[in-house]
TIZA-460050 format. One line per 3 residues: number of its first residue (from 1); their letters; for each residue x, y, z of N, C-alpha, C. Coordinates in pm, 1 decimal. Atoms other than C-alpha are relative to their C-alpha. Layout:
BEGIN
NUM	A	X Y Z X Y Z X Y Z; ...
END
This chain:
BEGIN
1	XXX	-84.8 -34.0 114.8 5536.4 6538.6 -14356.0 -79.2 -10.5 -130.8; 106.8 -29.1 97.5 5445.9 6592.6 -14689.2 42.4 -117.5 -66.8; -41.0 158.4 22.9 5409.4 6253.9 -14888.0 51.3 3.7 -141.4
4	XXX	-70.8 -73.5 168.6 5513.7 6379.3 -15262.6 -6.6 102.4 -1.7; -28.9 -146.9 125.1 5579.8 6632.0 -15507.8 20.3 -34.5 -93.7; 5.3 43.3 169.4 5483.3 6611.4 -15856.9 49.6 177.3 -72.8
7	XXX	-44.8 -100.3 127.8 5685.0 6815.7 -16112.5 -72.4 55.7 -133.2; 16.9 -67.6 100.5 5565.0 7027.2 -16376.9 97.9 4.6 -110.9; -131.4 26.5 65.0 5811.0 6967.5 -16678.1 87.6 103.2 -93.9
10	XXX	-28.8 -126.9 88.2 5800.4 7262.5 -16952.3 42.4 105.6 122.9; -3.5 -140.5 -47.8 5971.1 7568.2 -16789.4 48.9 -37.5 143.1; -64.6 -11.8 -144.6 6042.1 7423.5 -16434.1 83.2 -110.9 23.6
13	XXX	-142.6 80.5 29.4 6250.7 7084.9 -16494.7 93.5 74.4 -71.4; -70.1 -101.9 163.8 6422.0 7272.1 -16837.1 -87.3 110.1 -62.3; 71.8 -159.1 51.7 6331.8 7625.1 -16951.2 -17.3 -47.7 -147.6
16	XXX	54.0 7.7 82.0 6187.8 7491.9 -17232.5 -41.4 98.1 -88.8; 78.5 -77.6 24.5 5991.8 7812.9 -17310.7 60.7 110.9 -74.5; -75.6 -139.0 74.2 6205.7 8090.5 -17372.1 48.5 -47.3 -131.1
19	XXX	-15.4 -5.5 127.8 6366.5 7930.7 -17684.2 -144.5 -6.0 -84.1; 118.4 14.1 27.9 6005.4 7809.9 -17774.3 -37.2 169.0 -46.8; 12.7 -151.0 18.3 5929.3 8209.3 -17779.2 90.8 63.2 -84.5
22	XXX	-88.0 -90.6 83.2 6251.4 8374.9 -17911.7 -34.7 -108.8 -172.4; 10.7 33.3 140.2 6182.8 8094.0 -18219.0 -172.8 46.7 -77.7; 79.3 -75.0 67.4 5830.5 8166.3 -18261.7 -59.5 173.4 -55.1
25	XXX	19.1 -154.8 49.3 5884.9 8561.7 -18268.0 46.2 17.1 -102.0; -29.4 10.8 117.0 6138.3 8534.0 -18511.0 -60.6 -24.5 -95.0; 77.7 28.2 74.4 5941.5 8308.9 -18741.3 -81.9 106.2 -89.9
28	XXX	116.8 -135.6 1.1 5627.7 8559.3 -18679.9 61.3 96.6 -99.8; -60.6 -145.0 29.9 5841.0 8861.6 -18782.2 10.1 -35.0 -145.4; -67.4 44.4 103.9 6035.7 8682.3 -19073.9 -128.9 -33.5 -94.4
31	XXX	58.6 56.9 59.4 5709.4 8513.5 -19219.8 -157.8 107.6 -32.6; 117.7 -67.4 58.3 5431.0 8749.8 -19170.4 4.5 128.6 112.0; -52.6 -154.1 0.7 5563.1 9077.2 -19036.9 -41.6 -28.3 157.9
34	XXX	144.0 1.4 -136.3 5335.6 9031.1 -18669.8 152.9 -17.7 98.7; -45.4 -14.1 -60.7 5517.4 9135.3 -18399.0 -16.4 -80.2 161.7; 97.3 66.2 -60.3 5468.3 8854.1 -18127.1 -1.4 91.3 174.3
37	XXX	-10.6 -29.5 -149.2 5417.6 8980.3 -17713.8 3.3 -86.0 106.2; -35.6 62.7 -152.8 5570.5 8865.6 -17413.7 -78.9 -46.3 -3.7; 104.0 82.9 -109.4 5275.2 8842.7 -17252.2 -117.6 -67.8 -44.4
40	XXX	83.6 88.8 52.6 5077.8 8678.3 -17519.0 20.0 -89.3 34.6; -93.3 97.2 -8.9 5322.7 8415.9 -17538.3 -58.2 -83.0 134.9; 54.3 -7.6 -195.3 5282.3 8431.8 -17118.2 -83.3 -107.1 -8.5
43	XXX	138.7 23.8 -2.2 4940.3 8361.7 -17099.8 -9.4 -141.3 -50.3; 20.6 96.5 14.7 4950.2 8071.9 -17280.1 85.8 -166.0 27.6; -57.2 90.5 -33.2 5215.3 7842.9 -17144.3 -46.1 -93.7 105.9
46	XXX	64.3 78.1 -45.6 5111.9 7548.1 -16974.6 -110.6 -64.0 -9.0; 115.9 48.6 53.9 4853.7 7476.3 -17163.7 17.3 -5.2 -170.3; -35.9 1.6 129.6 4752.8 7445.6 -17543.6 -34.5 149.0 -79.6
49	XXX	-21.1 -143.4 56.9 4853.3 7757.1 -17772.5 -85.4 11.7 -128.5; 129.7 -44.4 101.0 4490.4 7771.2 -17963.7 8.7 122.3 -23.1; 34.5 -133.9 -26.8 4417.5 8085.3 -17844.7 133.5 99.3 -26.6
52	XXX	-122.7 -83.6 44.1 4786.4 8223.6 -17902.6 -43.1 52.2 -149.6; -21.6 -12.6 183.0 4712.7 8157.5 -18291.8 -118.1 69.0 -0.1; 111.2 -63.2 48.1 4383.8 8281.2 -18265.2 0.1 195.5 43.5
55	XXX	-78.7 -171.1 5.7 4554.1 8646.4 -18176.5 48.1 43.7 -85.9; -107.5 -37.6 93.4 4765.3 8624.3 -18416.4 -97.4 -2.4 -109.6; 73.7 18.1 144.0 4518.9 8543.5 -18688.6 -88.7 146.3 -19.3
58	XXX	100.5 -90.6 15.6 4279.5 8833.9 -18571.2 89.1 128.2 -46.4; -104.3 -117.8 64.0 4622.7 9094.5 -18650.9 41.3 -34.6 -148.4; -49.6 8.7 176.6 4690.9 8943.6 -19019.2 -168.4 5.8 -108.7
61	XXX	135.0 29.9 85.2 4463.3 8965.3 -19311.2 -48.5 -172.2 -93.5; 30.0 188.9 25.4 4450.4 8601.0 -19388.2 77.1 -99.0 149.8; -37.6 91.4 -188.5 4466.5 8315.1 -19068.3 169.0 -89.0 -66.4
64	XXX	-101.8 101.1 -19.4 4825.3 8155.4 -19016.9 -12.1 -185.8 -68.5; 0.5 154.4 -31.8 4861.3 7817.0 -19121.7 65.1 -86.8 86.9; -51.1 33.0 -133.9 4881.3 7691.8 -18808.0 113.1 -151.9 -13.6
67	XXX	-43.1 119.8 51.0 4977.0 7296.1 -18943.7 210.0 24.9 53.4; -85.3 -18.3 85.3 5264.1 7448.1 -19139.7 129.1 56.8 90.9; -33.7 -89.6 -72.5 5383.9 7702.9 -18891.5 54.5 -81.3 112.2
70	XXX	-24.9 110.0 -109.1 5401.9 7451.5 -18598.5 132.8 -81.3 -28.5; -38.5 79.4 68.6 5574.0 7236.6 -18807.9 181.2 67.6 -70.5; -115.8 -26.3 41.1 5848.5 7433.4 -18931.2 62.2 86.0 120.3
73	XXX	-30.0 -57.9 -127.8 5882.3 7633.1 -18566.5 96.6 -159.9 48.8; -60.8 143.9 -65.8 5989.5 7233.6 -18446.3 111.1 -20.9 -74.0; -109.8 6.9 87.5 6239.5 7203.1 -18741.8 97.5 110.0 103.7
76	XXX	-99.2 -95.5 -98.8 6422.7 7507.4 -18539.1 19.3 -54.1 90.5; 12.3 28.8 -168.3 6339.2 7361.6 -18180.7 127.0 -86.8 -5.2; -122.3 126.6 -59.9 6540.6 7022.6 -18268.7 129.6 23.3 -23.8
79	XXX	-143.7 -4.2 27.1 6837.6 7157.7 -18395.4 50.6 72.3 150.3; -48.8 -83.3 -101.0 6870.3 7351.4 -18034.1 -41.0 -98.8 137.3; 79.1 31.0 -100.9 6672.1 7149.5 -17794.3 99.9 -126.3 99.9
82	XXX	-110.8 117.8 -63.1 6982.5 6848.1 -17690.5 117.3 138.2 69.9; -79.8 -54.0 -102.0 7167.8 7183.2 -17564.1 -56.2 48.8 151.3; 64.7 -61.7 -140.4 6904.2 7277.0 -17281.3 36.8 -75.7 86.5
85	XXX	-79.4 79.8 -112.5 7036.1 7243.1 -16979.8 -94.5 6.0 162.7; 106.7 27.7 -68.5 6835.4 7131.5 -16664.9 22.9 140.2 113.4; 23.4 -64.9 -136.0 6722.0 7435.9 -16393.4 101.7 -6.0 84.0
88	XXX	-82.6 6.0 -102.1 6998.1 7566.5 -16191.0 -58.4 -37.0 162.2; 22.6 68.1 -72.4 6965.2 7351.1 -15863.0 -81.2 -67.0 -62.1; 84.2 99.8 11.7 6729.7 7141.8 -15958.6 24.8 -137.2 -4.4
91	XXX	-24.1 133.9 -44.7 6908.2 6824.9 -15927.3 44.7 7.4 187.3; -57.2 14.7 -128.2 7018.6 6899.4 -15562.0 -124.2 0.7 53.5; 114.7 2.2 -36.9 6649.2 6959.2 -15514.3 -14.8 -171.1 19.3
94	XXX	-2.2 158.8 -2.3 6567.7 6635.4 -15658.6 35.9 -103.0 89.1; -65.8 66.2 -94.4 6808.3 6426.4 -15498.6 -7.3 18.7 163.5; 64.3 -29.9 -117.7 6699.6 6601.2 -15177.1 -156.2 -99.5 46.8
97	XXX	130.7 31.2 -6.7 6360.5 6482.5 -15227.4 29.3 -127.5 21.4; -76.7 124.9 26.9 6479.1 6134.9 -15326.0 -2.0 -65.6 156.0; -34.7 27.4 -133.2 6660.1 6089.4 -14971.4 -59.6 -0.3 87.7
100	XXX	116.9 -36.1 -85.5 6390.5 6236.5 -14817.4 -116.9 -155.6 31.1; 122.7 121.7 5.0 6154.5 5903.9 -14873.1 -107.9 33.2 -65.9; 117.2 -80.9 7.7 5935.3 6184.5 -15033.5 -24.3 -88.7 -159.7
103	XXX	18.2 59.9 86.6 5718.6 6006.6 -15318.1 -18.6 115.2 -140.0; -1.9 -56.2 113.2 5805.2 6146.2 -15683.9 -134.3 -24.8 -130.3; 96.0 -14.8 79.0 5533.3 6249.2 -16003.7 83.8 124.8 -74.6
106	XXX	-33.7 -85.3 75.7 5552.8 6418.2 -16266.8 -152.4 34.1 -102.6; 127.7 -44.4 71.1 5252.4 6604.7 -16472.2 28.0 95.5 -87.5; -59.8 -86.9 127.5 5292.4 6760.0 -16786.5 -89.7 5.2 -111.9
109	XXX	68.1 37.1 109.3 5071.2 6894.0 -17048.1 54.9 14.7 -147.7; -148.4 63.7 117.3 5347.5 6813.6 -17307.1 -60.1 -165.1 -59.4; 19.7 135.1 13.7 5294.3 6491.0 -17487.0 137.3 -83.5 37.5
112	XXX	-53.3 107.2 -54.5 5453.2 6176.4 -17357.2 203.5 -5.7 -79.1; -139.2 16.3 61.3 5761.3 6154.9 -17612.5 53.0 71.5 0.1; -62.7 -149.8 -58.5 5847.9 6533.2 -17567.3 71.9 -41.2 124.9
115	XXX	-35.4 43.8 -159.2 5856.2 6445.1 -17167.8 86.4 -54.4 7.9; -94.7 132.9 -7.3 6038.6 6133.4 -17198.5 154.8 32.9 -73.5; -116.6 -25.6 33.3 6271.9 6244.9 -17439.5 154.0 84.9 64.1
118	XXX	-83.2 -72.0 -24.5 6436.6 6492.7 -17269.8 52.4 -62.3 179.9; 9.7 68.9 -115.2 6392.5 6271.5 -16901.3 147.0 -51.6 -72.8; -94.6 115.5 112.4 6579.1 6015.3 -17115.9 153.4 33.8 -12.3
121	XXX	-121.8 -49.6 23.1 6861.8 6256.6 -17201.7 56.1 34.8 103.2; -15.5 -64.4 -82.1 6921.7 6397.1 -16882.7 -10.9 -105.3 164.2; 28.3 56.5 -71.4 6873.3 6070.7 -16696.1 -22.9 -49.5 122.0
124	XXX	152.9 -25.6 -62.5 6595.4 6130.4 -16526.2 -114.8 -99.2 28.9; 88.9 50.8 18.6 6369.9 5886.6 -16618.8 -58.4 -129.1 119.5; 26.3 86.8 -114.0 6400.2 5642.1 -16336.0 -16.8 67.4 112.0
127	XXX	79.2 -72.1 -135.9 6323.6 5938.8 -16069.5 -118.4 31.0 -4.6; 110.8 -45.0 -10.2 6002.1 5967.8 -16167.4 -61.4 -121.0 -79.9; 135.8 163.6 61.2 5767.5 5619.5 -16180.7 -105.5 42.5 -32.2
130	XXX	109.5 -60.7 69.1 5472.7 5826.7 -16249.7 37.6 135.6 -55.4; -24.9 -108.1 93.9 5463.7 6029.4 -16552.8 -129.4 -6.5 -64.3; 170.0 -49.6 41.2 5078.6 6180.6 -16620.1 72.2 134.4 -104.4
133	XXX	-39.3 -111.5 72.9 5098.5 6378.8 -16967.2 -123.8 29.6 -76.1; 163.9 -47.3 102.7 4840.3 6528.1 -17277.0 -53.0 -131.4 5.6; 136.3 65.3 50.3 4769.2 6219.0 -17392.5 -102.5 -126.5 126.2
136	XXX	114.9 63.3 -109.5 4607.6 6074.2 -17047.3 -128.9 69.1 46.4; 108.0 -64.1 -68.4 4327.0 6345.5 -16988.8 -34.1 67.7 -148.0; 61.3 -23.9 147.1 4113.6 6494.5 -17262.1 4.7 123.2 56.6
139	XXX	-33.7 -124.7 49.3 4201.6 6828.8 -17124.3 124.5 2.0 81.2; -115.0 -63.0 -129.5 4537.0 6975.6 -16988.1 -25.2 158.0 106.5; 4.2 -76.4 -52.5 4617.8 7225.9 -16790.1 -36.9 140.0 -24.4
142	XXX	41.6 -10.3 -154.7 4415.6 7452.8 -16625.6 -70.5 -90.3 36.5; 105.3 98.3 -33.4 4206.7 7176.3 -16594.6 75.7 -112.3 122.5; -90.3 49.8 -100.1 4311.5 6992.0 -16264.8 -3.0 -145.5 -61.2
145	XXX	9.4 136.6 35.4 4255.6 6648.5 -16450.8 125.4 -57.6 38.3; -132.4 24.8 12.9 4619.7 6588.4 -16465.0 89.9 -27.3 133.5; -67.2 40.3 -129.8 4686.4 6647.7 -16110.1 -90.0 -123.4 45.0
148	XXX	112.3 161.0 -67.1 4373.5 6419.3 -15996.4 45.0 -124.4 -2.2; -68.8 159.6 60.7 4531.9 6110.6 -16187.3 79.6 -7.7 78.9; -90.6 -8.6 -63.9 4840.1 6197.1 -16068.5 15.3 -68.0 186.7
151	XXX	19.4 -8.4 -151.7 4754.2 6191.6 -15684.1 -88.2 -128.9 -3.5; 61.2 151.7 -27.2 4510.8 5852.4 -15716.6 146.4 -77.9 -49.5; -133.0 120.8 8.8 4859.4 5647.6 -15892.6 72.1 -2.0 122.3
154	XXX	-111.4 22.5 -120.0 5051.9 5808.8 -15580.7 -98.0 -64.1 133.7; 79.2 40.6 -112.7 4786.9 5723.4 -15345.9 -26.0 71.5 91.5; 20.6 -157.5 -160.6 4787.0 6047.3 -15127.4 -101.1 76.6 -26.6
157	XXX	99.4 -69.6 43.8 4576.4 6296.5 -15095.4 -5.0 107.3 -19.3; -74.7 -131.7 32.4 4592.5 6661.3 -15196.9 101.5 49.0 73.3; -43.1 -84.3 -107.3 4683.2 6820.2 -14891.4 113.8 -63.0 73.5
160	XXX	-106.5 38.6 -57.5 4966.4 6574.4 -14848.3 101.7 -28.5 -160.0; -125.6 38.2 53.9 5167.6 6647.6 -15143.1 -19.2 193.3 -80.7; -42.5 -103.1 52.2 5307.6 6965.8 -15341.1 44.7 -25.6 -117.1
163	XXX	22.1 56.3 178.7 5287.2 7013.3 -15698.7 78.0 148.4 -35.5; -108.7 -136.7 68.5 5615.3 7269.1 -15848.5 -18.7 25.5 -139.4; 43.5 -31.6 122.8 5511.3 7469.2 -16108.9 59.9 151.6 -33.4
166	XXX	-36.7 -133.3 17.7 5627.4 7761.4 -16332.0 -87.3 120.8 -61.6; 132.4 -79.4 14.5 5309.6 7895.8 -16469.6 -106.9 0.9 31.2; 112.8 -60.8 -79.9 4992.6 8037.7 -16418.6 -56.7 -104.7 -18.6
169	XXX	64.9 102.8 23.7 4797.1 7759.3 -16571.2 8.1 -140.1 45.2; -101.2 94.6 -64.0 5014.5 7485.7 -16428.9 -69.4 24.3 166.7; 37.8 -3.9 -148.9 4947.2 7645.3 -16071.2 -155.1 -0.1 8.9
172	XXX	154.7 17.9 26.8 4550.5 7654.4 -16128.8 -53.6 -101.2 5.9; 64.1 177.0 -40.5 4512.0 7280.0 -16197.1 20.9 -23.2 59.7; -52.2 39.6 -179.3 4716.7 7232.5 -15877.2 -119.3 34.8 77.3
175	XXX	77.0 -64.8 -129.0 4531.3 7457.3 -15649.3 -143.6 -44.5 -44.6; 122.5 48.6 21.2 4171.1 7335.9 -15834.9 10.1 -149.6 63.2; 9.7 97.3 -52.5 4296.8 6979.1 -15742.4 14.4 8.3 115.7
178	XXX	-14.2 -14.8 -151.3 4344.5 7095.5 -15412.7 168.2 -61.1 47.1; -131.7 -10.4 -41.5 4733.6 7063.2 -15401.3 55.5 139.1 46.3; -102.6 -95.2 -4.8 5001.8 7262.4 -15248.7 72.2 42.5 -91.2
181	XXX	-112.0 -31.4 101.7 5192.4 7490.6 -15499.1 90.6 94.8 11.5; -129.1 -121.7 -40.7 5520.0 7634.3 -15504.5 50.0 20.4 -124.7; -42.3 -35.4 172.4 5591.8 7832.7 -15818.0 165.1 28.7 -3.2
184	XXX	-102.6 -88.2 -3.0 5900.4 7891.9 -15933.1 22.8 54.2 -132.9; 63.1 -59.7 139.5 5881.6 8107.0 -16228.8 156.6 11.8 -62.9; -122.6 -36.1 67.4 6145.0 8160.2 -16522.0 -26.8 139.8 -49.9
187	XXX	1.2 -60.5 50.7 6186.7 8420.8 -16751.1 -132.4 64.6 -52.5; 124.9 9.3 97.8 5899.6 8362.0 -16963.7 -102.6 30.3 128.0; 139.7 37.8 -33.9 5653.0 8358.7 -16670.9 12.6 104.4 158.7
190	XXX	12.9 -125.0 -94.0 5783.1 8600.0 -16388.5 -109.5 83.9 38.7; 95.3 -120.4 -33.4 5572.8 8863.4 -16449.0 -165.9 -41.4 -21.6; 143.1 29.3 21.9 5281.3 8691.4 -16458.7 -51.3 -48.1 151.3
193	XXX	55.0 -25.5 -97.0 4980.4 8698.3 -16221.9 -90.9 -121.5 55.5; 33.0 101.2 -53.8 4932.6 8395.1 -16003.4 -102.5 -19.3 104.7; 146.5 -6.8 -110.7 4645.9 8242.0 -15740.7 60.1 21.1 130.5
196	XXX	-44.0 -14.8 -169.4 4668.6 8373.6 -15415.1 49.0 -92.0 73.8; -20.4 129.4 -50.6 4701.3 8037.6 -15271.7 134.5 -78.6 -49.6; -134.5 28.3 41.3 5028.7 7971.5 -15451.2 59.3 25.7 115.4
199	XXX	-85.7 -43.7 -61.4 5372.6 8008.4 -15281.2 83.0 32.9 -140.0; -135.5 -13.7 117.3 5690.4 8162.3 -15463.8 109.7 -16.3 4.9; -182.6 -5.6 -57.8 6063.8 8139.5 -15453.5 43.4 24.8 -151.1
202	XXX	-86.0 -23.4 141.5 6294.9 8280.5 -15740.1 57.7 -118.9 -60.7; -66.7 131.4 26.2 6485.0 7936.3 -15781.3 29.5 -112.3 47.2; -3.2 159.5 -52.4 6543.2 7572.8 -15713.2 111.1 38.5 147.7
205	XXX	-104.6 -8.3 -118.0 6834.2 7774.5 -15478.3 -62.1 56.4 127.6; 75.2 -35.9 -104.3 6555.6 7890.8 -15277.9 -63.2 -71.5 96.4; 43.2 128.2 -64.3 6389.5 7554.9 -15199.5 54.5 -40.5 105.2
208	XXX	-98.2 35.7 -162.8 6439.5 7514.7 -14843.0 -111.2 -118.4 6.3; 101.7 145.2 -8.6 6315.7 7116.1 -14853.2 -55.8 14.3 160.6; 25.7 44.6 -94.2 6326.3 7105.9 -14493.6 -117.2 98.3 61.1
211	XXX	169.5 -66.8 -44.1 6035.5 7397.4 -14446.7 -78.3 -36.7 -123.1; 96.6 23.4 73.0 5851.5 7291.8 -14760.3 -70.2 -132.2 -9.0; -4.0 194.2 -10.7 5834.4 6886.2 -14677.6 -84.7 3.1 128.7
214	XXX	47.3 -0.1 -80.0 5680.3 7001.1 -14386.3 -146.4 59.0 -32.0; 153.2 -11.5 -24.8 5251.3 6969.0 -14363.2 -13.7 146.7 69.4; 22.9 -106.1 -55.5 5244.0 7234.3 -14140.8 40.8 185.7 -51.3
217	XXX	-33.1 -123.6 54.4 5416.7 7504.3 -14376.6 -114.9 67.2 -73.9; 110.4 -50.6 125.0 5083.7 7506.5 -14619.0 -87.9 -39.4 76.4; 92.5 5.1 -107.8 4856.4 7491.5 -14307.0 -72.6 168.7 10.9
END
């Protein structure tokens, strides 16, 4: 059997992302005309959105102030962010797992008080004794750092645990750490183009625990 499963938190606990997007297009539009793209956006979730700004800077004639911009994008986030509501199934998952004996993680390249906060609200926070986020690895995701940690606190070893993720970058540090991954993609991240070595399922209502808990399914 498989001995964990560490969660991914942006986008596959709570769709995080899509408001994240519909507020920074707006912004974009409203502040300096720049029309933002899906699949910019895409591309950079699960990791850090340098390279987003550095798109955006090369379409305006003076660079963003990124600071400023960040900063007043979050002013929007919090007035919306206590209504997100957690991944349809995803607690029956959970609680599946739970029963199961299967050992819980969580990996997130989110910082710690982001994570927690919304654990916190949604209480969460006691299903998951390990919580690996930004500020434990000096890089996030794609960089498998995040899972590595992860998998020495649980004590297993890749190939005996599965790491649920909703983006591309997310599934990369998995499969580099040599975990099992089962994507399950939202909105934001559908159409985007994952490692062969992934698995997929449309939703938490797809999660059939009793073939994915099983070693022999990712054989």
């Amino acid at each position: 059997m498989i001995k964990a499963v560490i969660f991914d938190f942006d986008g596959t606990i709570i769709d995080t992302e899509t408001p994240w997007f519909e507020i920074y297009r707006e912004l974009l539009k409203m502040d300096y005309d720049f029309d933002l793209p899906l699949e910019a956006f895409a591309r950079v979730i699960g990791t850090t959105n340098g390279s987003l700004f550095d798109l955006i800077d090369q379409s305006l004639t003076h660079p963003i102030d990124r600071q400023q911009f960040k900063e007043k994008a979050r002013s929007h986030y919090l007035k919306i962010k206590d209504d997100l509501p957690l991944r349809n199934g995803f607690l029956d998952i959970l609680n599946g797992i739970k029963n199961s004996g299967t050992k819980l993680a969580l990996a997130s390249s989110s910082n710690r008080e982001w994570v927690v906060g919304f654990l916190d609200k949604h209480r969460l926070i006691d299903d998951f004794p390990i919580i690996f986020t930004a500020e434990d690895v000096e890089e996030v995701k794609p960089n498998p750092a995040l899972y590595i940690k992860t998998l020495e606190a649980l004590g297993v070893e890749p190939n005996e645990a599965i790491a649920v993720e909703d983006s591309a970058n997310g599934s990369l540090a998995a499969i580099k750490a040599g975990i099992n991954c089962l994507i399950i993609p939202n909105d934001m991240t559908k159409n985007l183009t994952f490692h062969q070595n992934t698995r997929m399922i449309d939703s938490y209502l797809d999660f059939d625990l009793a073939r994915y808990l099983k070693r022999e399914t990712w054989s």
